[in-house]
C-alpha positions in Angstrom: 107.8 245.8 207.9 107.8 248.8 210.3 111.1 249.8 211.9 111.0 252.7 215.0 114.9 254.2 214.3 115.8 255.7 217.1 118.7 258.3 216.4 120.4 261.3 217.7 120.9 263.1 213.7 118.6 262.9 211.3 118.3 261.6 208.2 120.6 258.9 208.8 119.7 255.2 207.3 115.8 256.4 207.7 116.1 257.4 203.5 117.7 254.2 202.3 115.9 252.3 204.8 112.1 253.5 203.6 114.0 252.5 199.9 114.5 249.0 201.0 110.4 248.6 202.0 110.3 249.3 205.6 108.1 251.7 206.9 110.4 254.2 209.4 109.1 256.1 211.9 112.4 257.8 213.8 112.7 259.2 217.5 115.2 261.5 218.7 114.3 260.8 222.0 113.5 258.0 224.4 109.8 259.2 224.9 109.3 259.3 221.7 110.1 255.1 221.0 108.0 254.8 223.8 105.2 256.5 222.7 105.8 254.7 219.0 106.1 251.1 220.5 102.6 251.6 221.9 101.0 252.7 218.9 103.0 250.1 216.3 103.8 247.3 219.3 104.7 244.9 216.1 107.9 247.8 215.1 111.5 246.3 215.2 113.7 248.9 217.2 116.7 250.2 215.7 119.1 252.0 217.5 121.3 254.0 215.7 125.5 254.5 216.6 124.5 258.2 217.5 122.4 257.6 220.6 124.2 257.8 224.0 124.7 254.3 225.7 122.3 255.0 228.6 119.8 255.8 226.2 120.3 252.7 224.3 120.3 250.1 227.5 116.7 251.9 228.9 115.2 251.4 226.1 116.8 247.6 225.7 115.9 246.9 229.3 111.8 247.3 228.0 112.1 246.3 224.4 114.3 244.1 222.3 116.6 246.1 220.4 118.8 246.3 217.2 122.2 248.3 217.6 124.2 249.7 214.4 127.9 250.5 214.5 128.8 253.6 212.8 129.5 251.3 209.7 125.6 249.5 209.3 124.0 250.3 206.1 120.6 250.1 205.3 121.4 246.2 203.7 123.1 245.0 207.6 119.3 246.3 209.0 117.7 244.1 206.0 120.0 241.1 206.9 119.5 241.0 210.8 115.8 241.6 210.2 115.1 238.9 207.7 117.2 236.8 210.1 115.1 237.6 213.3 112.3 236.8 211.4 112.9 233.9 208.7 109.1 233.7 207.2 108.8 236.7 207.0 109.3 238.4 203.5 111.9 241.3 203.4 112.5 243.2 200.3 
């Protein structure tokens, strides 16, 4: 499963994340998810507790979105994901 992790500091959850399976490809800026949506349209957005609000809504207003609260850990991204997505296996 891809993920696009959209974040204002790096690393954040983008290590434990790629240790759970998913494939991470992070953005520091809006442009950036943009230009990774159209190259991996089938990515799940997540939008890290760092990123300004207005930031977070413009990219929610184009593409369906999963917001973290300074308290996610990589396991809350593996739970809403395999959730969103029942047959699909998640590691």
């Amino acid at each position: 499963m891809t993920i696009i992790y959209f974040t204002r500091e790096l690393p954040g959850l983008s290590f434990d994340l790629e240790l759970a399976g998913f494939q991470v490809y992070e953005a520091l800026a809006i442009s950036e998810v943009f230009f990774l949506v159209e190259r991996h349209p089938s990515a799940h957005i997540v939008v890290d507790h760092t990123v300004e609000d207005h930031a977070a809504r413009e990219v929610e207003q184009h593409h369906p979105t999963l917001r973290l609260n300074s308290k996610a850990t990589a396991t809350d991204v593996l739970w809403e994901l395999s959730s969103l997505s029942p047959g699909a296996p998640v590691q």
